[in-house]
Structures are given as C-alpha cells and as structure tokens.
C-alpha positions, 0 to 999 in steps of 0.5 A: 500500500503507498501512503500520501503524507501531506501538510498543507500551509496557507501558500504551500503544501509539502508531501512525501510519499511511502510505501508501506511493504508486506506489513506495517513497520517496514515503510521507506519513502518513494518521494517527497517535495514542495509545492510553493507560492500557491496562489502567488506569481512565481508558483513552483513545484519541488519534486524528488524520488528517494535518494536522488536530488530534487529538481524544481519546476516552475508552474501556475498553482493557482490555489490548493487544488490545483497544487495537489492536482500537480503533486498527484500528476507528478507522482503519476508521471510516466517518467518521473512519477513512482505510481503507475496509476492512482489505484496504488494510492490507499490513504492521506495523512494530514498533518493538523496543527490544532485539535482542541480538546476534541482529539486525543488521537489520529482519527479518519476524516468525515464531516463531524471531524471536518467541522470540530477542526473549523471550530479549532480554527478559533485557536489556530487561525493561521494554520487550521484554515490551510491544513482543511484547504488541503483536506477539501482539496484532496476530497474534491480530486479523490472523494472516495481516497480515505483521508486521515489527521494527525494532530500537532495538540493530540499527544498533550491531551493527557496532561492533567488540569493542574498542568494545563489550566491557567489561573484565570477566570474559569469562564475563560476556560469554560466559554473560550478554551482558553488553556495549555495546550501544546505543540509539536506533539508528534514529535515528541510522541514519536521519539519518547517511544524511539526512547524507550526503545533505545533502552529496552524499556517500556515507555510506562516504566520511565520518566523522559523529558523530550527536547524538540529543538529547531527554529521552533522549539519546546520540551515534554515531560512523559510520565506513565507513558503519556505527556504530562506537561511541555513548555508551549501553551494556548500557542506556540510562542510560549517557552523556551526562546526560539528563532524569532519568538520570545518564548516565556515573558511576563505577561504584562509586558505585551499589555505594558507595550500597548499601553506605553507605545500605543501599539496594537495587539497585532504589531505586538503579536509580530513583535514577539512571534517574528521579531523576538527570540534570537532575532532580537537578541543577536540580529540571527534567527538561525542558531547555526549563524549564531554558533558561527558568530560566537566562534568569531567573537560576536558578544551578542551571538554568545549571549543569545546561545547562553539565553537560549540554553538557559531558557532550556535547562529551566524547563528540564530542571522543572520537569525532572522536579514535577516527575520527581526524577528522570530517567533519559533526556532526548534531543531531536529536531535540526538543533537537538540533532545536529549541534553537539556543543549546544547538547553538552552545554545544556547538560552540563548543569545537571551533574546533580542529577548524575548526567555524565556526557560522553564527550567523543560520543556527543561529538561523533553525534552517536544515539547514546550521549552518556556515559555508561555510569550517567545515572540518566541517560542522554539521547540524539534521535532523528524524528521522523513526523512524516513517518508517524503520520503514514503510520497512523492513517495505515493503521487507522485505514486498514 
C-alpha cells in the first residue's frame, strides 16, 4: 500500500510519499517535495524520488487544488512519477496543527471531524484554515481516497488540569478554551517511544523529558507513558526562546507595550512571534549563524546561545522536579540533532542529577550521549513526523 503524507500551509503544501511493504513497520519513502507560492506569481513545484536530488519546476498553482492536482500528476508521471496509476494510492495523512480538546488521537476524516477542526480554527487561525484547504482539496480530486489527521495538540491531551489550566477566570476556560495546550506533539510522541526503545524499556516504566529543538522549539515531560506537561501553551510562542519568538515573558509586558507605545495587539503579536527570540537578541534567527558568530567573537551571538540554553535547562530542571526524577533526556529536531556543543552545554548543569556526557560520543553525534555510569541517560534521535503520520492513517485505514 503507498501512503500520501501531506501538510498543507496557507501558500504551500509539502508531501512525501511511502510505501508501506508486506506489513506495517517496514515503510521507506518513494518521494517527497514542495509545492510553493500557491496562489502567488512565481508558483513552483519541488519534486524528488528517494535518494536522488530534487529538481524544481516552475508552474501556475493557482490555489490548493490545483497544487495537489500537480503533486498527484507528478507522482503519476510516466517518467518521473513512482505510481503507475492512482489505484496504488490507499490513504492521506494530514498533518493538523490544532485539535482542541476534541482529539486525543489520529482519527479518519468525515464531516463531524471536518467541522470540530473549523471550530479549532478559533485557536489556530493561521494554520487550521490551510491544513482543511488541503483536506477539501484532496476530497474534491479523490472523494472516495480515505483521508486521515494527525494532530500537532493530540499527544498533550493527557496532561492533567493542574498542568494545563491557567489561573484565570474559569469562564475563560469554560466559554473560550482558553488553556495549555501544546505543540509539536508528534514529535515528541514519536521519539519518547524511539526512547524507550533505545533502552529496552517500556515507555510506562520511565520518566523522559523530550527536547524538540529547531527554529521552533519546546520540551515534554512523559510520565506513565503519556505527556504530562511541555513548555508551549494556548500557542506556540510560549517557552523556551526560539528563532524569532520570545518564548516565556511576563505577561504584562505585551499589555505594558500597548499601553506605553500605543501599539496594537497585532504589531505586538509580530513583535514577539517574528521579531523576538534570537532575532532580537543577536540580529540571527538561525542558531547555526549564531554558533558561527560566537566562534568569531560576536558578544551578542554568545549571549543569545547562553539565553537560549538557559531558557532550556529551566524547563528540564522543572520537569525532572514535577516527575520527581528522570530517567533519559532526548534531543531531536535540526538543533537537538545536529549541534553537539549546544547538547553538552545544556547538560552540563545537571551533574546533580548524575548526567555524565560522553564527550567523543556527543561529538561523533552517536544515539547514546552518556556515559555508561550517567545515572540518566542522554539521547540524539532523528524524528521522523512524516513517518508517524503514514503510520497512523495505515493503521487507522486498514
């Protein structure tokens, strides 16, 4: 069976295709690319078979459904494509940012979920409305092709009220949902299981913190085998600090803002969701650029990499307090994967806890990342967010 994996955005659509094999949990890729600029002069479609180099073809994408009427053409294509027909094809999986309190899990998409997710829209207005126009485009090309979505929120559903209310007027909660309720859920998901793996345990058994760490970023706590806290809350800004969002701040200081500066709620939601974080910090949102200019004795690159990992080890610290103890801590994403100075220097305050780096394996960017004496267990596992939805719309339809 060929999967499609979709995640639709308001001017692009990024797809990847897998094959599931003779049985589940031998699934490899076949294609993956981009369309972009949907709706705008200059439209491309990105396209690329597994292991060989993309290639970009500029074409006239007018809206949604034009855009993946080109990527099935395209995976269909007698020379380029990897189906010989649209009869190959068993299911989409969509990638959803925001399900409420409706969704705990993946589920097949039919009107009653079509209609709870415009409800979400209310809690996620720049990425609900695109993730449906990929959903309603799909459904129009192939009405009959079962679709499914997979939730960005759906793994942090299981955090108990004390860690997911707000202090706030109940009303607010009760009348407007306004409450934690996290990201980057598939992620986390994804490699607190690959974790457990790792060390021949279940996932019950254990006490993990997961590190999500890209231009985005946030920190999980499992518990029991389900998440019970992350640092992302009623949005993604929350947290730790990311590259061009501020991440966790005093939360009359947007209020103070407005009232001092005469800004409106938006030119401050710009502020600290694209203006903020290292941006602000060092003029650089990448953290390679940062690393780079630190190396070259940029002070502001230095102090922007010390913010960002302090910011980081607040949240394992409050974390491995709120489980009382932990037992293996995850790195994953394009930071936690990659960078090995930034691993080691965001663990190296919790000797307390008995974590021991092993320097040559952290450099040599192996899984295990400690000693085998470390009392806790350090990690660097490749997530794999496209996978985890190929795997849940195959289970769910099959």
């Amino acid at each position: 069976m060929k999967i499609l994996v979709i995640n639709s955005g308001s001017s692009s659509i990024k797809f990847k295709l897998y094959d599931t094999g003779d049985a589940a949990g031998q699934f490899h890729a076949l294609c993956e690319g981009q369309a972009d600029r949907i709706g705008i002069d200059g439209s491309t479609l990105a396209y690329a078979k597994a292991d060989e180099p993309k290639e970009k073809f500029f074409i006239d994408l007018t809206d949604h459904k034009v855009a993946i009427d080109a990527i099935l053409k395209k995976l269909t294509d007698a020379e380029a494509g990897v189906l010989s027909g649209l009869e190959e094809l068993g299911g989409v999986g969509h990638r959803v940012v925001h399900g409420g309190e409706d969704f705990t899990g993946s589920v097949v998409i039919d009107r009653d979920v079509i209609k709870a997710i415009e409800r979400n829209s209310m809690l996620a207005p720049l990425h609900n409305p695109p993730n449906l126009m990929g959903i309603k485009a799909m459904a129009s090309l192939l009405p009959d092709m079962p679709q499914v979505a997979v939730f960005d929120t759906a793994v942090h559903q299981s955090m108990p009220k004390k860690a997911y209310l707000y202090a706030l007027p109940r009303a607010q909660y009760k009348e407007y949902k306004i409450r934690k309720y996290g990201f980057h859920g598939t992620s986390h998901g994804y490699v607190a299981q690959k974790a457990a793996e790792q060390l021949g345990k279940d996932l019950k058994d254990l006490k993990i913190i997961t590190c999500h760490l890209g231009n985005g970023g946030s920190l999980a706590a499992f518990l029991d085998g389900v998440s019970v806290d992350t640092s992302m809350g009623f949005t993604p800004l929350d947290g730790i600090i990311m590259g061009t969002r501020s991440g966790t701040l005093d939360p009359y200081v947007p209020l103070h803002i407005m009232e001092s500066q005469e800004l409106k709620p938006a030119q401050v939601s710009t502020m600290m969701n694209k203006q903020g974080g290292l941006l602000a910090i060092s003029g650089r949102s990448d953290m390679r650029d940062n690393v780079q200019g630190a190396q070259e004795g940029d002070a502001d690159c230095a102090l922007a990499i010390e913010m960002f990992c302090y910011s980081i080890q607040k949240y394992i610290g409050s974390y491995a307090a709120a489980m009382n103890g932990v037992d293996c801590i995850v790195f994953t994403a394009g930071v936690g994967e990659n960078n090995a100075m930034l691993r080691e220097k965001i663990l190296e305050n919790f000797t307390f806890l008995g974590v021991e780096v092993d320097a040559a394996k952290n450099n040599a960017n192996e899984t295990v990342l400690t000693t085998e004496a470390s009392k806790v267990t350090a990690l660097k596992i490749h997530t794999n967010e496209e996978l985890v939805i190929a795997l849940d719309t195959y289970n769910l339809i099959t």
